[in-house]
VEXDREN-2710 file (C-alpha; in Angstrom, 1 decimal):
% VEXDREN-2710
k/r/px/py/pz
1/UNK/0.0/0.0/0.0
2/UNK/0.8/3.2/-0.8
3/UNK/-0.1/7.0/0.6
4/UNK/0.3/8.6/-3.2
5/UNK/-2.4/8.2/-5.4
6/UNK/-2.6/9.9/-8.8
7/UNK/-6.7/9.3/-8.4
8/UNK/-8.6/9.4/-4.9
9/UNK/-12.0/7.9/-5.7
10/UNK/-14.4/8.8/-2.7
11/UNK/-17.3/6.5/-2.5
12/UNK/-18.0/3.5/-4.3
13/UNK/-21.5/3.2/-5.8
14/UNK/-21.4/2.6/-9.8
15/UNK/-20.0/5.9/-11.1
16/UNK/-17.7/5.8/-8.4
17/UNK/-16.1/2.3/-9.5
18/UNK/-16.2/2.9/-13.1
19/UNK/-14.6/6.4/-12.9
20/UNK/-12.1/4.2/-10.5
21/UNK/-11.5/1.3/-12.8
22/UNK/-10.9/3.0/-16.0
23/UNK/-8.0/5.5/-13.9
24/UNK/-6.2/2.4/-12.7
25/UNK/-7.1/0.6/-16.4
26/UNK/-5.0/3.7/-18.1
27/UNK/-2.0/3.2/-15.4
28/UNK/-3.3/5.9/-12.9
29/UNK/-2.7/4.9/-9.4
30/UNK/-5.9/4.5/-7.8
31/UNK/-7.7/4.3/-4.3
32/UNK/-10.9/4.2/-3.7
33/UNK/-12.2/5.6/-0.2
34/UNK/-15.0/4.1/1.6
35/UNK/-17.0/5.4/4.7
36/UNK/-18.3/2.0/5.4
37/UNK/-17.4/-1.5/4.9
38/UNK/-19.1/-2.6/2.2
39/UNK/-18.5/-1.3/-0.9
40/UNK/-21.6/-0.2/-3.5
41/UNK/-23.8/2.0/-1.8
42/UNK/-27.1/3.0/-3.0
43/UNK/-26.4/1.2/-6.1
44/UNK/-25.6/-1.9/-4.9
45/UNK/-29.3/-2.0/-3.6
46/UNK/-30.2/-1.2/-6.7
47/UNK/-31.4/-3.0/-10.5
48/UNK/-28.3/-2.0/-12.1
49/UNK/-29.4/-0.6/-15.2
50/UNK/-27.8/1.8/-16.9
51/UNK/-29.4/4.3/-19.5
52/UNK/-26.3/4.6/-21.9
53/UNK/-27.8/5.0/-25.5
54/UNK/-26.3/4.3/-28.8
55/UNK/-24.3/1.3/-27.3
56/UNK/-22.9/-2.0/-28.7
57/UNK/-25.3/-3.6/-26.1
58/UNK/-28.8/-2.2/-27.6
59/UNK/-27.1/-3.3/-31.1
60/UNK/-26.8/-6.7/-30.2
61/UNK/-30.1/-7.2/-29.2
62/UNK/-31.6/-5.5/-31.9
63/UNK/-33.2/-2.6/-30.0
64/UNK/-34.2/0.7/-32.0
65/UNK/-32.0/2.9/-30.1
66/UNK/-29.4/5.9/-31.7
67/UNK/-28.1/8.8/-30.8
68/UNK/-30.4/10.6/-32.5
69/UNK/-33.2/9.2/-30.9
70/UNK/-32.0/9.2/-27.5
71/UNK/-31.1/13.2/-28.2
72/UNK/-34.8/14.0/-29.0
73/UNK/-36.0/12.0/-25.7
74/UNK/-33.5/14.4/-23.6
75/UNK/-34.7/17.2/-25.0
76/UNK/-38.1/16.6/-24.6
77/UNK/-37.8/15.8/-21.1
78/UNK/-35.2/17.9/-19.5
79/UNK/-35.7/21.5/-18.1
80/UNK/-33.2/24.0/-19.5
81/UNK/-30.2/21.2/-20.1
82/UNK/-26.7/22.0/-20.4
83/UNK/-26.4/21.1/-24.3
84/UNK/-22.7/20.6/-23.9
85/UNK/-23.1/18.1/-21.1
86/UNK/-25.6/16.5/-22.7
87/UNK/-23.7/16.1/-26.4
88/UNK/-20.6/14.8/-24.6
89/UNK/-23.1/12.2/-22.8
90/UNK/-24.5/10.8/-26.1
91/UNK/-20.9/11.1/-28.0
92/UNK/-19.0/8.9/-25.3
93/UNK/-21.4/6.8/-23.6
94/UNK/-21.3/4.1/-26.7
95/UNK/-17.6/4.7/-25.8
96/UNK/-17.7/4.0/-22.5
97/UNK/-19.8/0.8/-22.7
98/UNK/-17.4/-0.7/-25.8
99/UNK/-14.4/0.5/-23.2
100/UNK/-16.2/-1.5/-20.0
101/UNK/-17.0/-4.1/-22.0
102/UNK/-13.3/-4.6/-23.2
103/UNK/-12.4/-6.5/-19.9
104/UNK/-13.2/-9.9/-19.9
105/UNK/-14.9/-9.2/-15.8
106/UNK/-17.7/-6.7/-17.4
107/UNK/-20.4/-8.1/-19.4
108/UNK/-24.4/-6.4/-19.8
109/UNK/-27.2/-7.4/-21.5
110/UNK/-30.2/-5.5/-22.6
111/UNK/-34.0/-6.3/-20.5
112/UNK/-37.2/-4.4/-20.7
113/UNK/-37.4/-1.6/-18.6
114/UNK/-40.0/0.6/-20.1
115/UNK/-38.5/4.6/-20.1
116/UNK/-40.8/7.0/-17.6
117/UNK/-41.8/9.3/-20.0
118/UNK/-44.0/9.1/-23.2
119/UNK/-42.2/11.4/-25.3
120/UNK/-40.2/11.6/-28.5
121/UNK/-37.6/10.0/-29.3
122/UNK/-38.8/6.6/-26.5
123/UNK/-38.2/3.3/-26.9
124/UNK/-41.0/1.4/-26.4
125/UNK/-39.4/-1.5/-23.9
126/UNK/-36.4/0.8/-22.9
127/UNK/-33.2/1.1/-23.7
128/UNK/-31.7/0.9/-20.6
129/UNK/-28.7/-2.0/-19.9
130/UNK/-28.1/-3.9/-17.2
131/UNK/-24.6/-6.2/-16.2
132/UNK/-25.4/-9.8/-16.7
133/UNK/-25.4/-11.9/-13.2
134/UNK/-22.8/-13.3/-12.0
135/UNK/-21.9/-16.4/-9.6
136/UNK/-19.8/-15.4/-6.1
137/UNK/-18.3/-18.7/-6.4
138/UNK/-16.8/-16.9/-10.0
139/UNK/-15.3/-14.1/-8.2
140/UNK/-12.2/-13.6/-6.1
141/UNK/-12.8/-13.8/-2.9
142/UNK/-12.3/-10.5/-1.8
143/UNK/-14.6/-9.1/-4.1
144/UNK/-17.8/-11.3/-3.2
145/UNK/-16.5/-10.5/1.1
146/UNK/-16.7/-6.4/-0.2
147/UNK/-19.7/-6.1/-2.3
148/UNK/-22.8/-4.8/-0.2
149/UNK/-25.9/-7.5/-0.5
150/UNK/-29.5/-6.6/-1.4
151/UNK/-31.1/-4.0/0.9
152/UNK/-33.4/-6.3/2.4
153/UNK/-30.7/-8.8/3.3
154/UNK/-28.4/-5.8/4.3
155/UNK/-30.8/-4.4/7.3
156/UNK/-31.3/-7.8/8.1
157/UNK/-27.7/-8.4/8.9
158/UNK/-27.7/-11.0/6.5
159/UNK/-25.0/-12.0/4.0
160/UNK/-25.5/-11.9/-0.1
161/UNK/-27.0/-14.1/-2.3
162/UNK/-24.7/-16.8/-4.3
163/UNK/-26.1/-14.9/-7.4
164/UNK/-25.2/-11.4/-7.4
165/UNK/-27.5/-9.4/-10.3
166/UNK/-28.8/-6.5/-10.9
167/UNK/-26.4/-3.5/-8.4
168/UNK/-24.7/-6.2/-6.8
169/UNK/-23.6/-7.3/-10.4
170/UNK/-22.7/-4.2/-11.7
171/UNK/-20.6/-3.4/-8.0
172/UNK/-19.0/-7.1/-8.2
173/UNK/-17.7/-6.8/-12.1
174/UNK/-16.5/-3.3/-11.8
175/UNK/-14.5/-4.3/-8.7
176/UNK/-13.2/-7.0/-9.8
177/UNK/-11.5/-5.4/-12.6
178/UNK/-10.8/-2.3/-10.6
179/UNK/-8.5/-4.6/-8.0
180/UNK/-7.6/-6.8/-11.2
181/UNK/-5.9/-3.6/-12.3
182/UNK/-3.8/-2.8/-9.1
183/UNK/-6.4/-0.9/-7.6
184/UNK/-6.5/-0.1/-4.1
185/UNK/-9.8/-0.4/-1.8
186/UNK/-9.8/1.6/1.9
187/UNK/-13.0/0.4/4.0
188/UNK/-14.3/2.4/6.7
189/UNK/-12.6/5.6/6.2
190/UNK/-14.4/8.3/6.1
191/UNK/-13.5/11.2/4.4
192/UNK/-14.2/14.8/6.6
193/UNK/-12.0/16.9/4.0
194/UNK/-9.2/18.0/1.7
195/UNK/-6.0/19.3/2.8
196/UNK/-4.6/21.2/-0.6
197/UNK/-1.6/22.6/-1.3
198/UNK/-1.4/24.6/-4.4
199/UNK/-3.6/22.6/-7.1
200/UNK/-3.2/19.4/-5.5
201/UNK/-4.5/17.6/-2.8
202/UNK/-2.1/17.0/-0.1
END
């Protein structure tokens, strides 16, 4: 262990891990800081799926899903957007998934999950993706011990299932190729603040 990081990741739900994995992936040295000791937060309780349009996912199951499409549905629905925000979302999230997808621990598959709205530019049966389950027998140790289980099972006091899907899934597969990579994981450390110096943090 180390007490230089290039990247300090605080929190670990599922833009926390992928921002973490893909730092470490391009040779960043990379920690990721958690208040408690389980890692995937909110979004471990949750289904896991991910509205990333325009992908190689929706594409392989045939779903009638662009760019274009997914722009007029944003636009319909969104107050006042930030248009530069929301063009770099729809130009790099086909990135990103072909880029997640890449490593061999990071699979998804489309399911129906209808969109809220009815406005232009929906898919009928969504085009929202999800990571495909996976078995905690499959993964390393470590990873199965970290990943938080479902919410019910959580308050209960109870472990996970031996089938992790939906936020589990999505926690499990991103962590495993986050520590894969060389990553580092700190449990129960809470963060209170930054010490900077200059225009780093120190």
């Amino acid at each position: 262990m180390t007490d230089e990081y290039d990247v300090v990741v605080v929190g670990s739900g599922g833009g926390a891990l992928t921002g973490a994995f893909l730092a470490q992936k391009a040779g960043l040295a990379t920690v990721v800081v958690e208040k408690t000791a389980l890692l995937g937060g909110t979004s471990a309780y949750s289904g896991g799926a991910c509205w990333l349009p325009g992908s190689q996912v929706q594409q392989r199951a045939g779903i009638p899903d662009s760019t274009g499409s997914a722009r007029d549905y944003l636009v319909a629905i969104l107050v006042d957007p930030d248009e530069t925000k929301v063009e770099a979302f729809l130009a790099h999230a086909p990135d990103l998934v072909a880029e997640l997808e890449a490593d061999d621990a990071i699979d998804f598959e489309w399911l129906p999950f209808p969109e809220y709205y009815d406005a232009p530019g929906r898919v009928p049966f969504g085009r929202s993706i999800q990571p495909t389950n996976v078995k905690r027998a499959d993964l390393p140790q470590r990873v199965g011990e970290l990943v938080r289980p479902p919410v019910e099972r959580d308050r209960a006091g109870e472990g996970g299932r031996n089938t992790l899907s939906g936020g589990q899934a999505l926690i499990a597969r991103l962590l495993d190729g986050f520590l894969r990579e060389g990553g580092t994981v700190l449990t129960d450390l809470p963060v209170t603040g930054f010490v900077v110096d200059g225009d780093r943090v120190a």
